[in-house]
C-alpha positions as CSV (number, residue, x, y, z in Angstrom):
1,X,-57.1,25.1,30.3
2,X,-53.7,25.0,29.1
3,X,-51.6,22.5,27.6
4,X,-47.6,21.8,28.3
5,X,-45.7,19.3,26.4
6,X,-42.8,17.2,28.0
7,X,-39.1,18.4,27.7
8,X,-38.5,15.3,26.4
9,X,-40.6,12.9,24.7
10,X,-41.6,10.5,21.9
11,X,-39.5,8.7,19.3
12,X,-35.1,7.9,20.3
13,X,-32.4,8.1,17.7
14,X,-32.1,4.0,18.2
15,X,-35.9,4.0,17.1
16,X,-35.6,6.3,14.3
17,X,-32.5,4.6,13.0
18,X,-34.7,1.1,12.9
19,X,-37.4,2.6,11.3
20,X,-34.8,4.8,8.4
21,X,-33.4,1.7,7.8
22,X,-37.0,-0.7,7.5
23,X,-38.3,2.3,4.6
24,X,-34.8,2.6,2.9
25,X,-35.7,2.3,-0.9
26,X,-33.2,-0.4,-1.3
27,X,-35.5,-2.8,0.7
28,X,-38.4,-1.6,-1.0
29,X,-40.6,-4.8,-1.4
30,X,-37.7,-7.1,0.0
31,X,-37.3,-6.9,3.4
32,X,-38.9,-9.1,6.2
33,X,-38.8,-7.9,9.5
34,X,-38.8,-10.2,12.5
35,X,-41.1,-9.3,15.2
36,X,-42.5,-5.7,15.4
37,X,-39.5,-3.6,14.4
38,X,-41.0,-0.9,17.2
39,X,-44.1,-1.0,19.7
40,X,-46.1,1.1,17.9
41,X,-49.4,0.7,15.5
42,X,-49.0,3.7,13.4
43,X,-45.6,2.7,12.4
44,X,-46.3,-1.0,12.0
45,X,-49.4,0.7,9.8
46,X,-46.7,2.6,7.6
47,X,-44.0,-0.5,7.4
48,X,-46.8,-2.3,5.9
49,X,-47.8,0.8,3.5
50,X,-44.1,0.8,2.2
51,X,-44.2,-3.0,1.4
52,X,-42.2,-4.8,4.6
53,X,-43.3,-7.7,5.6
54,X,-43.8,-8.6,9.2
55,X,-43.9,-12.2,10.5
56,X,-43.3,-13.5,14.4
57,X,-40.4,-16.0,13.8
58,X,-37.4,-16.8,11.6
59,X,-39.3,-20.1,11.3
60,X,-41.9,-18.5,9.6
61,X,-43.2,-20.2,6.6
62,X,-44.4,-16.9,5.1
63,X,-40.8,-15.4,4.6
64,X,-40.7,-14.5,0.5
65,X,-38.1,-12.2,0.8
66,X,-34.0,-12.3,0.5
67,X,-33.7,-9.6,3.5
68,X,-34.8,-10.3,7.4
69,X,-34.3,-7.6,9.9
70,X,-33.7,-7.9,13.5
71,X,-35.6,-5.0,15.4
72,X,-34.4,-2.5,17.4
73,X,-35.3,-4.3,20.6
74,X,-32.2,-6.6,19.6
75,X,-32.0,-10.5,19.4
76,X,-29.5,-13.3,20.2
77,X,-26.4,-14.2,18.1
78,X,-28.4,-17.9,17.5
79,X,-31.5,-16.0,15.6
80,X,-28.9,-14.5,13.1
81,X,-27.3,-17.7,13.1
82,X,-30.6,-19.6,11.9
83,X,-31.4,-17.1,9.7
84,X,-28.0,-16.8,8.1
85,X,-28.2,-20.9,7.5
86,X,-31.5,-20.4,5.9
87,X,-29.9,-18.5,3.3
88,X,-31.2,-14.9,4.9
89,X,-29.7,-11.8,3.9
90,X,-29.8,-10.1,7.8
91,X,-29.8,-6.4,8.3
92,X,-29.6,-5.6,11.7
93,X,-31.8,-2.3,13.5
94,X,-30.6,-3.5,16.9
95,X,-30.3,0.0,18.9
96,X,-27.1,0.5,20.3
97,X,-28.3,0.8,23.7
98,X,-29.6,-3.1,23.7
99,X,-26.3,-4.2,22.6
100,X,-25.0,-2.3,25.2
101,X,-27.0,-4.6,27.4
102,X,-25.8,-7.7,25.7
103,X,-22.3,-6.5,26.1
104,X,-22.7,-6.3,30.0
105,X,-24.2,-9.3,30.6
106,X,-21.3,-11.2,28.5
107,X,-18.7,-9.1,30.5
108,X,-20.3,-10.6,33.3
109,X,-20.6,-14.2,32.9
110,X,-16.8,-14.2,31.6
111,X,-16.7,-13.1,35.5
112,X,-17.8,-15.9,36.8
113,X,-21.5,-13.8,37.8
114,X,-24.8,-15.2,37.6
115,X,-26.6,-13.1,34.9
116,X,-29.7,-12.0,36.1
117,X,-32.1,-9.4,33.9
118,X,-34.6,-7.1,35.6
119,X,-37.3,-6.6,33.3
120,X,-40.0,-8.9,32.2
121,X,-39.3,-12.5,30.9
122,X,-41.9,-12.0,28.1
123,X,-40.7,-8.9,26.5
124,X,-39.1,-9.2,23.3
125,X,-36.1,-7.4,24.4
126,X,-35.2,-9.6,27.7
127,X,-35.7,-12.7,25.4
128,X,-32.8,-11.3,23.1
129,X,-30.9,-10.5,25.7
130,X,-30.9,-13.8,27.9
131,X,-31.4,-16.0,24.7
132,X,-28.2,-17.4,24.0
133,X,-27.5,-18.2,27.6
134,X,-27.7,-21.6,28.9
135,X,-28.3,-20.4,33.3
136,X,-29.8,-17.2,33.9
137,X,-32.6,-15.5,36.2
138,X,-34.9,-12.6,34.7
139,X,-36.7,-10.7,38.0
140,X,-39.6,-8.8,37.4
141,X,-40.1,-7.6,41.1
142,X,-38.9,-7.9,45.0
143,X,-41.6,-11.5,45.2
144,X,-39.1,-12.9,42.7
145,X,-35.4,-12.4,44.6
146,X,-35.8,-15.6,46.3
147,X,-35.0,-17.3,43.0
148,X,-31.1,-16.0,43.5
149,X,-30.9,-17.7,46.8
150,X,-27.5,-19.7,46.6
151,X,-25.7,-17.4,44.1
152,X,-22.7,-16.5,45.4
153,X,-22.2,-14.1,43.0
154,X,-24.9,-12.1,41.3
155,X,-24.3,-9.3,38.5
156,X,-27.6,-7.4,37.2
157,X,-28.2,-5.4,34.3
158,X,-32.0,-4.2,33.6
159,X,-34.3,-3.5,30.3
160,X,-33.5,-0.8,28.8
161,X,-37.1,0.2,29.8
162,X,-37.1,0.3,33.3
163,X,-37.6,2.9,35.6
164,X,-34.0,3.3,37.6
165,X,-35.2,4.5,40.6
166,X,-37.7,0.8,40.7
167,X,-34.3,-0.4,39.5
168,X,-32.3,0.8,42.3
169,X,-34.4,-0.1,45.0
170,X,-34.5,-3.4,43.6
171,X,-30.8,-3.8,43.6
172,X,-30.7,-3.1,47.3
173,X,-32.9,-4.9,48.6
174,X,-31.0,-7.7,46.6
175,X,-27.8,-6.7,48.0
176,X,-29.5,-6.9,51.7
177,X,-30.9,-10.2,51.2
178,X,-28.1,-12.0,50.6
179,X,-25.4,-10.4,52.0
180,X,-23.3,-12.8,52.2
181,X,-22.8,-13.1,47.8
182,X,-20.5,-10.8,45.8
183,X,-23.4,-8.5,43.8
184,X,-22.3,-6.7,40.5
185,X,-25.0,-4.0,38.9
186,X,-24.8,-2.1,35.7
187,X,-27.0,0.2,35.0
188,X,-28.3,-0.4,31.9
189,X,-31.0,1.9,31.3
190,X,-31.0,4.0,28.1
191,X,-30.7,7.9,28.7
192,X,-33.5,8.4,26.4
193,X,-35.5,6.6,28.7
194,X,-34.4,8.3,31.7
195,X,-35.2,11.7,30.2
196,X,-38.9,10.9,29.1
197,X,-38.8,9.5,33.0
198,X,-37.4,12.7,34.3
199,X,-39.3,15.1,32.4
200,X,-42.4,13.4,32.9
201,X,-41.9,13.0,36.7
202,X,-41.2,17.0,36.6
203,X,-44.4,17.7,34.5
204,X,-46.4,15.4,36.5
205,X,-45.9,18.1,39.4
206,X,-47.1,21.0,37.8
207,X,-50.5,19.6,35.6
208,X,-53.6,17.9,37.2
209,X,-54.0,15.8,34.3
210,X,-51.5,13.7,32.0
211,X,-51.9,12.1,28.3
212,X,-49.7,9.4,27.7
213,X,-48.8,9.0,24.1
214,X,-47.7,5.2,22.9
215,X,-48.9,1.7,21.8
216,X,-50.4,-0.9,24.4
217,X,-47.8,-3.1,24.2
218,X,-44.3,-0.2,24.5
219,X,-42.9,-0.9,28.1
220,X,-41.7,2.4,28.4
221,X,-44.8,4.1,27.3
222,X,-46.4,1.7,30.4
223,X,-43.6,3.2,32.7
224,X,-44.5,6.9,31.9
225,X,-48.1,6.4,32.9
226,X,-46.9,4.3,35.8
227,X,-44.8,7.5,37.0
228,X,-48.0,9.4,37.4
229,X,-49.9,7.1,38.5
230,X,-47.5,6.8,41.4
231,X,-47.3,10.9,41.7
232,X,-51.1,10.5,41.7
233,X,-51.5,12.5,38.8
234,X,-55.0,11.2,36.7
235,X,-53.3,10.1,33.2
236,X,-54.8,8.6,29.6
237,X,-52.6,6.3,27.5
238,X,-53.9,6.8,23.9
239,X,-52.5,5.8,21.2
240,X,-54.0,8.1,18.7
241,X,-55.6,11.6,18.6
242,X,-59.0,9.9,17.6
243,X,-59.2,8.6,20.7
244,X,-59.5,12.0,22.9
245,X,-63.0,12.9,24.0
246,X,-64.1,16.3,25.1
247,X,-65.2,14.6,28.6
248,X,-61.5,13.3,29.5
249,X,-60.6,17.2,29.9
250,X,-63.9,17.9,31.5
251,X,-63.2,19.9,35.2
252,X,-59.3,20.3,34.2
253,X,-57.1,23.3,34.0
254,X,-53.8,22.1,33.1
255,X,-53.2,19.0,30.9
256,X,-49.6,17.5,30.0
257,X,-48.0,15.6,27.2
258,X,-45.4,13.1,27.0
259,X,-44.8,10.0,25.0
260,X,-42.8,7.3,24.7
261,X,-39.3,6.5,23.0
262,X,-41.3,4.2,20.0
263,X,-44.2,7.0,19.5
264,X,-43.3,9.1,16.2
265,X,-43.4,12.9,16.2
266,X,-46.0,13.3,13.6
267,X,-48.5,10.9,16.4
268,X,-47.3,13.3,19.0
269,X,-48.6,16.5,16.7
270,X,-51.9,15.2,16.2
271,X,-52.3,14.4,19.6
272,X,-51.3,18.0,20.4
273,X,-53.3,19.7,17.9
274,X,-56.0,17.4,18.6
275,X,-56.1,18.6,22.7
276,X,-55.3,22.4,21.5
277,X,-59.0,22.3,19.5
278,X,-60.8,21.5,22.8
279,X,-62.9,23.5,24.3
280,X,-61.9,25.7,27.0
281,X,-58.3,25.9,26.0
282,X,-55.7,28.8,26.0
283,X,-53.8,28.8,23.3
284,X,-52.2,31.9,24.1
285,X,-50.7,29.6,27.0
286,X,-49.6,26.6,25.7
287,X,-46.4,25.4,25.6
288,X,-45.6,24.2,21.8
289,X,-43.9,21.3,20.6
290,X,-40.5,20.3,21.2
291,X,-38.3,20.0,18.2
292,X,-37.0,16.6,17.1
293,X,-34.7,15.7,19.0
294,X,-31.3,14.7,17.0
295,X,-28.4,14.3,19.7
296,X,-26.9,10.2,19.8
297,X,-26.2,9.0,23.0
């Protein structure tokens, strides 16, 4: 059996940047975060190591510290507002690439559009971004256009997270529907994202067997596994090396990596190291780990 990691994978520089700025000694025992600053145990495991505290809501009665941080998944102007009026020192991790979002979706109601988010209603990050406006439609799939019916103009943007080619389709089949309304699409899918979805999709050909590195609850961790899936390509989502078993290699020659944008590299190593030490594997043809990556996009 051999083992091939994905040509790109694991933890983004908007990510990274959150998580530098969470352990940076000047915080150290005085920083708050609101929300999990990333979809990810082991890192919510270290936050908590270094002395952050983590809480669900400004609102939160358990707040002791001078310092709140909004994570990288973003938030809307109002949450900084609330917290700033509770006398909250805010330090923002809001990746670039969220804003980015917010930015588009502003552009476009000064337009005169109807804002409408693809993504899911309940994630963290479509809350930020549709949380300061007073008429808006999130759509998590085609069963859930007929809610635009009457919009006579319609501009979309997406979650960061989502898979473009879903997003694409999605976006046509709006544009058929209602043919007769002026529709206005940004892409707003990160590029980190649509690397891990690339490189995934191209590994996905060549192995008979996948491991999905990520927490539960990371949407684009989700997406990677929903890439095979779809290739019909047998994957695991783990979220640790302790959970790999002997038996889920069992009958399997050739067994891929790839991870998503919240899972740190050290996770992704023991993972790695952890499949290299089961039986049956070639090590003389494996593929190594990537180095981190360090390009801004």
């Amino acid at each position: 059996m051999r083992v091939t990691v994905a040509k790109a994978l694991g933890t983004c520089f908007g990510v990274q940047d959150a998580i530098d700025l969470a352990l940076d000694e000047a915080y150290r025992g005085e920083l708050t975060v609101i929300g999990q600053l990333v979809h990810n145990p082991q890192t919510v495991e270290r936050l908590r190591q270094n002395g952050v505290q983590i809480v669900d809501q400004i609102d939160s009665q358990d707040i002791r510290t001078r310092n709140v941080m909004i994570t990288a998944h973003g938030a809307p102007e109002s949450l900084r507002h609330r917290a700033e009026d509770k006398g909250f020192r805010v330090i923002d991790a809001s990746c670039p690439l969220v804003l980015r979002v917010h930015k588009a979706v502003a552009e476009l109601v000064r337009g005169g559009f109807h804002p409408v988010v693809i993504g899911q209603a309940e994630h963290v990050e479509v809350k930020g971004i549709v949380g300061d406006l007073k008429d808006y439609t999130v759509i998590r799939d085609e069963s859930e256009i007929h809610k635009l019916k009457g919009r006579p103009k319609i501009g979309i943007v997406c979650q960061t997270t989502q898979q473009i080619d879903f997003v694409s389709r999605l976006v046509d089949l709006i544009r058929s529907t209602y043919p007769a309304s002026q529709v206005e699409f940004r892409d707003t899918v990160c590029k980190p994202t649509k690397d891990r979805q690339v490189a995934v999709r191209e590994l996905a050909r060549e192995v008979d067997l996948m491991v999905v590195i990520g927490g539960y609850n990371s949407s684009n961790t989700k997406k990677l596994k929903l890439v095979c899936d779809e290739l019909g390509v047998k994957a695991f989502h783990v979220e640790r090396a302790s959970q790999l078993t002997p038996e889920m290699f069992h009958g399997h020659e050739h067994v891929g990596i790839t991870a998503g944008t919240s899972t740190p590299h050290e996770v992704i190593e023991e993972v790695y190291y952890a499949i290299l030490n089961m039986p049956g594997v070639d090590k003389e043809a494996c593929s190594g780990l990537p180095e981190r990556e360090k390009n801004l996009y």
